[in-house]
N, C-alpha and C positions, 0 to 999 in steps of 0.2 A: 654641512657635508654636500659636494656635488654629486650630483643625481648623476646615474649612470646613463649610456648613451643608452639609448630603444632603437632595433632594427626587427624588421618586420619578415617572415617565415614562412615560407606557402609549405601549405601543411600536403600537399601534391606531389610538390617534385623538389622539396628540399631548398629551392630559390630564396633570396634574399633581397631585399630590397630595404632603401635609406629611409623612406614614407609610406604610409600605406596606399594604396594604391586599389581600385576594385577589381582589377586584372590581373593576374599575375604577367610580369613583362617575358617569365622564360618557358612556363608551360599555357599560359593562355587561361589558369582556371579561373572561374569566378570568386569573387569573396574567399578565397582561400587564404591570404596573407593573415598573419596572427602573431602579433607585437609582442618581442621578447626584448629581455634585457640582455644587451650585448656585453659579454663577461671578457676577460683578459684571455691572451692567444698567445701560443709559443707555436717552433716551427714541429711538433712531433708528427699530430696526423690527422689529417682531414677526415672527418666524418660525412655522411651521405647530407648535411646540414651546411657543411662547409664551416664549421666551428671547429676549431685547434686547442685543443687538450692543453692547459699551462702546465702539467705532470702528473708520472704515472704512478699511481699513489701504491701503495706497498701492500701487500698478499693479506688477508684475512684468516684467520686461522680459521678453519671446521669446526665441526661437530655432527655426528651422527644423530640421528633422532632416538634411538634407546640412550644417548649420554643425556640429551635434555631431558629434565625434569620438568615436569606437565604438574601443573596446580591446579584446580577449581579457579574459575575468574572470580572475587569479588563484587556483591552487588549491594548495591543502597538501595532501598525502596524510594518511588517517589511520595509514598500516603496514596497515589491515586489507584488503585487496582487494577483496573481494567489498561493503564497506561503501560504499568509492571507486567502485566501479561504478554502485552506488544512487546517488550522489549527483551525478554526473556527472565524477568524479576527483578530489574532497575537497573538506575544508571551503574554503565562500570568504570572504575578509574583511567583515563586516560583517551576513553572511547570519544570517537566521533558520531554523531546524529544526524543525518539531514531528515528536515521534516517539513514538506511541500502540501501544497492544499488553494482552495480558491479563494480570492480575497471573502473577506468575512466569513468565512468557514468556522473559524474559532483556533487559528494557530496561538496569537499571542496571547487568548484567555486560558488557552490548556495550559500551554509553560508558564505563564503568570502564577497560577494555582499549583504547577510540581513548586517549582523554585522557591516559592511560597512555603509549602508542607517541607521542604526538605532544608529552608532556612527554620523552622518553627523546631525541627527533629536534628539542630544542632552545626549540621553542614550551612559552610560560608557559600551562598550563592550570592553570583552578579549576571544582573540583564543590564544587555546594551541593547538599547534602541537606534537605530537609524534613521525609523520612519518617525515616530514620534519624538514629541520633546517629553522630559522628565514631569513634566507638570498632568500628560496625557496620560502617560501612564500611571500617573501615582490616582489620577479620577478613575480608572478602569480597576484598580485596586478595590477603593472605596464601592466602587457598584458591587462586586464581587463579595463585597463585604470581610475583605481582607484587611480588618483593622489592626495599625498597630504594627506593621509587615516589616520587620527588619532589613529586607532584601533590596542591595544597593544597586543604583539604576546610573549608568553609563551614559547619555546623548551624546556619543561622537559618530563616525562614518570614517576615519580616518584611521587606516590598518596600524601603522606605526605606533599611534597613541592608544588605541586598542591592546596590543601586544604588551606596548610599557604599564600599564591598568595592569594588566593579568600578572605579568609577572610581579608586580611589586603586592600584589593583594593576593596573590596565588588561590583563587575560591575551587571549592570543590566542585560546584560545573557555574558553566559560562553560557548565556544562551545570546547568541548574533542575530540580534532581526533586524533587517536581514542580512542575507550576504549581498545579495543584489544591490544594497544601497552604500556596502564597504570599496574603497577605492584605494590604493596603494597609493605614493608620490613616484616608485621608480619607474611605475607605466604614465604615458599620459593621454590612453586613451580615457575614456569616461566609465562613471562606475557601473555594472550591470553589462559591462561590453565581456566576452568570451576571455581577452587575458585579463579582465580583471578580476574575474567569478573565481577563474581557476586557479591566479595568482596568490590572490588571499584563501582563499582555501587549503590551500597548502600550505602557507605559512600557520595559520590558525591550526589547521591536523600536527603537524612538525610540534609548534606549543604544546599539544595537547599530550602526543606521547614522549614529550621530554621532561612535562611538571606533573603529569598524573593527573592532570583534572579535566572536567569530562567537559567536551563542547559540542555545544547543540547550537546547528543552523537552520534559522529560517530559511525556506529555499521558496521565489514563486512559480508561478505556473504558465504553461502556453493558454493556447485557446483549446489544444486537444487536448490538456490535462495532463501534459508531462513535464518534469520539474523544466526548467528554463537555465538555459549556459550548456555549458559544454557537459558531453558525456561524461567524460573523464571526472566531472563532480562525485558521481555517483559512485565512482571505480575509488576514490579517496577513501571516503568515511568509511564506517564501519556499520551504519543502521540507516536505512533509507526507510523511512515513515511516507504514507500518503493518507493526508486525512478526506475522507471523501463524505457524503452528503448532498440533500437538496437544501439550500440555504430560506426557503420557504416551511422545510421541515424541523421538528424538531430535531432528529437524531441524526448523530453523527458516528462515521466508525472510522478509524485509526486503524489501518494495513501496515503491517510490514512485509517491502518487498525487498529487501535486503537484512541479514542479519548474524552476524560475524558470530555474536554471542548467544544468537538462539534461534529459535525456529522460524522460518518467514512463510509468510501467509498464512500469520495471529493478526487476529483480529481483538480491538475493543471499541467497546460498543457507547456510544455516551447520549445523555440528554441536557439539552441545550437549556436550563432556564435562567430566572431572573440572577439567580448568584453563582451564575458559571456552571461548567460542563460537569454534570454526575452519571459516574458510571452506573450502567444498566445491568443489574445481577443475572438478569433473565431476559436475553436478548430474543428468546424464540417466540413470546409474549409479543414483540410488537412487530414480527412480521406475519402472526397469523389474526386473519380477519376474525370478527367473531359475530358468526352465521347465528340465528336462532334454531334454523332449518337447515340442512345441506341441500347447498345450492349446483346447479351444474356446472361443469365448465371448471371444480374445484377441487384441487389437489393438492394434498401437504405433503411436502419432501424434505427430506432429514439430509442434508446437505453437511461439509464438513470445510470449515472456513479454521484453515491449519490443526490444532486438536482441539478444535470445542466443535462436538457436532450443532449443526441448528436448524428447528424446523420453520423451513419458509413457505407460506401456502403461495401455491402458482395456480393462476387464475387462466383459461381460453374462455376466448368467445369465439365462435364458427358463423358466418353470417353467409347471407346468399350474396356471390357476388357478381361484377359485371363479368364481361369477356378477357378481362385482366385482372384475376382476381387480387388480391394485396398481401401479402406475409409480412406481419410487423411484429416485432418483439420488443420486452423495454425488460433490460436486466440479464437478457440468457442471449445465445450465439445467433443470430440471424442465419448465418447462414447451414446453420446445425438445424434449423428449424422448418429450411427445404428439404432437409437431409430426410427428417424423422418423419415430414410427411409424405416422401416418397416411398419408404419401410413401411408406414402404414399402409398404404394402399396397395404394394406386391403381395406380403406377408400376412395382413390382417381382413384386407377389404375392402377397408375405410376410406373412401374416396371424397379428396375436398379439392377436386379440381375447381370446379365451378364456383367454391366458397373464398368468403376473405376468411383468414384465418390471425387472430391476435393473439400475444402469447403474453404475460408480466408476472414477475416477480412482485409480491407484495411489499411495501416499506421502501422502495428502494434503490433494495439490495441486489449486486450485479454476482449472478452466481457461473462462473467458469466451468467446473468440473464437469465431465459428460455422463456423472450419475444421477443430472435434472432429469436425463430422456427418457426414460418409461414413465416417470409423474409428468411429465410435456404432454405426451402421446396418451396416456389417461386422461387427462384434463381436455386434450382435443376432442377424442370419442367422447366425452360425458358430453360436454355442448353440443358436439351435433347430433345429437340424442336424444337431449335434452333428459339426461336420467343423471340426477344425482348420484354421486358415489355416496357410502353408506359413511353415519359418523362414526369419528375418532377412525378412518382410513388415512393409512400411511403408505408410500411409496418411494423407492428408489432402485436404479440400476442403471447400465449403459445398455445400450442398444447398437449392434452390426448392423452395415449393411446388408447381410444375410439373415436379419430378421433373430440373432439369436444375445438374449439376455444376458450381460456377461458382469461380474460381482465387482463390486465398489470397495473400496477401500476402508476398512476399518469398519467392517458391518457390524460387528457385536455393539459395539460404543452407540452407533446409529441406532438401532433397534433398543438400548437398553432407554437411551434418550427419550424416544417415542414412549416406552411404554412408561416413565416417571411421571411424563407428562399428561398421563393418561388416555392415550391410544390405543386401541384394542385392536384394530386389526391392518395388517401391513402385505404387499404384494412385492415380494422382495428376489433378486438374484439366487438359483439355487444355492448356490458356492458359498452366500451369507448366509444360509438358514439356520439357526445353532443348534448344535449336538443337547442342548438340554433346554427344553423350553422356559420361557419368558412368562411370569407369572404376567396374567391378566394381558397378553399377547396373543391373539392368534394368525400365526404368520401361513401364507399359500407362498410356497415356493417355484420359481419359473424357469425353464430353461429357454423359454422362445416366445415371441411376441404371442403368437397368438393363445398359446398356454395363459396370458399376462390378459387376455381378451376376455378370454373365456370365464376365466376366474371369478373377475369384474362383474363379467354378466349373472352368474349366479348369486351375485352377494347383494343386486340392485334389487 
């Protein structure tokens, strides 16, 4: 079959050109040209692309949204738990995946091990490899201790042969590692280039919801940690996974920041050993240190990473510093953390001009929500104080610029967390405090930093 002609698209001003070129020749932008396959033209109507319509295809009929009938999605587990959580209870028929992460993170041992459980539990799975040959991966099997693994393995990189695979073996999911290294014959850029990513990517989505069987993409990463290709990857799929980790640590967690079929920003939690990735039941277990003594500068917050609350202890240390003193954080907002120390010191007192001030998260873990900043602001005063907070203390809430305490989201769940886990006493938003008390809980309720000050100071 002859390959179709390729002209190249400035994604700017609509422009065409026969080669790619690093200029665009009619608006001037840079790197903007982006290699399509040039399709057949009649005379009907120029679009802002300068592509001509071969015909105008005929009306679709409607439907109301009370005439559609709404179902329950179906899900397969994958055996992995903490995997099923991310995704909203498993794979679903038809769905797309992309699942991005740093090399050696653990992408192809996690999907090794679903594919694996979910060929063992009956479902026809197939992995393609790209990067490796079939010999590499069937060794990573065997470490794994996946003897005996039913689960048929693909080395091609070639979309076309890929697609005739699927269709003629139709498996209940498919996993592409990666896309980056899939390459089509009707583009002739190279593979991993912006029309190739997005190329195959949609033909591989297209597959997926016309045979019903679920595909999951390897996706890799920049240097700032965002998946790599064009945006528009993202806008495809249906579940955008980011598995994140220190590759010197054991543990690793699996974000969802996309999720068609279920909640995003679920987290699971896994540990890395010699026979592949196991889910951590009790993830709050290893990001709290374990003090003999309450130490200063130490604060545990009950944080809520999509619906599993979890407590992470957050560590300051306050030191004397030069004429330029330092604000570092590892884990929480930097620049949240000028913020909380200029509130400190109108509202409470607390003056750490002259000090370095370091702020971290234990295990890790990178915590967003702005219900860290009263256990931030705790943990600063305990260091430069040098007074421990009292044991089994709990703490969360946000904090104004006007110095006044304002309630977190889903405080009952938070506090009941703490108190399973054995915490007895918590400095919490007044707006959280619950209408009937928490056995073996004793919560101080705050409307305002310095109420959150005071508190503290009585319980030292």
């Amino acid at each position: 079959m002859a390959k179709e002609k390729s002209t190249y698209v400035c994604s700017e001003c609509g422009g065409t050109s026969p080669r790619w070129l690093g200029k665009c020749p009619a608006c001037g932008a840079w790197n903007s040209l982006i290699e399509q396959v040039a399709g057949p033209a009649s005379g009907l109507a120029n679009n802002r692309f300068g592509t001509q319509f071969a015909s105008l295809a005929g009306a679709s009929e409607l439907a109301t949204l009370s005439e559609i009938e709404a179902s329950d999605v179906a899900r397969t587990p994958t055996g992995l738990d903490e995997l099923d959580r991310v995704l909203g209870g498993g794979i679903v028929s038809g769905g797309v995946t992309l699942i991005g992460g740093d090399p050696g993170i653990g992408k192809s041992t996690l999907l090794l091990q679903a594919v694996d459980a979910l060929q063992r539990a009956g479902q026809n799975a197939l992995y393609v490899t790209g990067e490796e040959s079939g010999a590499q991966v069937a060794l990573r099997s065997r470490r794994l201790g996946l003897d005996h693994s039913q689960v048929q393995v693909l080395a091609e990189i070639q979309l076309e042969k890929i697609i005739a695979t699927l269709d003629a073996t139709r498996p209940a999911i498919a996993v592409i590692d990666s896309i980056q290294t899939v390459y089509s014959d009707q583009l002739t850029s190279a593979p991993g280039s912006v029309a190739q990513v997005r190329e195959c990517a949609a033909h591989l989505t297209r597959f997926a919801k016309t045979s019903g069987s679920a595909v999951v993409l390897v996706g890799h990463v920049t240097k700032e940690g965002a998946l790599a290709g064009p945006r528009v990857l993202e806008h495809m799929v249906d579940t955008v996974l980011y598995f994140e980790g220190d590759t010197h640590s054991s543990f690793r967690l699996v974000r969802a920041i996309k999720n068609r079929f279920g909640a995003v920003n679920e987290i699971g939690v896994f540990a890395m050993t010699e026979r592949g990735l196991k889910g951590v039941a009790n993830p709050s277990a290893i990001f709290l240190s374990q003090h003999a003594e309450p130490v200063p500068g130490s604060v545990v917050l009950v944080t809520l990473e999509g619906t599993r609350p979890m407590l992470v202890e957050i560590q300051a240390l306050v030191d004397s510093g030069g004429p330029s003193p330092r604000r570092l954080s590892v884990g929480l907002d930097r620049d949240r953390l000028a913020m909380l120390l200029a509130v400190l010191h109108r509202h409470a007192g607390v003056a750490c001009m002259d000090q370095d001030v370091f702020v971290n998260a234990v295990g890790g873990v990178r915590i967003s929500e702005p219900a860290a900043d009263l256990a931030v602001m705790l943990a600063i005063t305990s260091s430069l104080r040098g007074k421990p907070l009292p044991k089994g203390f709990i703490a969360f809430g946000e904090v104004g610029l006007a110095g006044e305490v304002r309630p977190a989201p889903r405080g009952q769940e938070r506090l009941k967390e703490a108190a399973k886990l054995g915490f007895s006493v918590a400095v919490v938003p007044k707006a959280n405090a619950p209408k009937k008390p928490i056995e073996g809980l004793t919560i101080h309720a705050v409307e305002r930093v310095e109420e959150a000050m005071e508190a503290v100071r009585r319980l030292q």
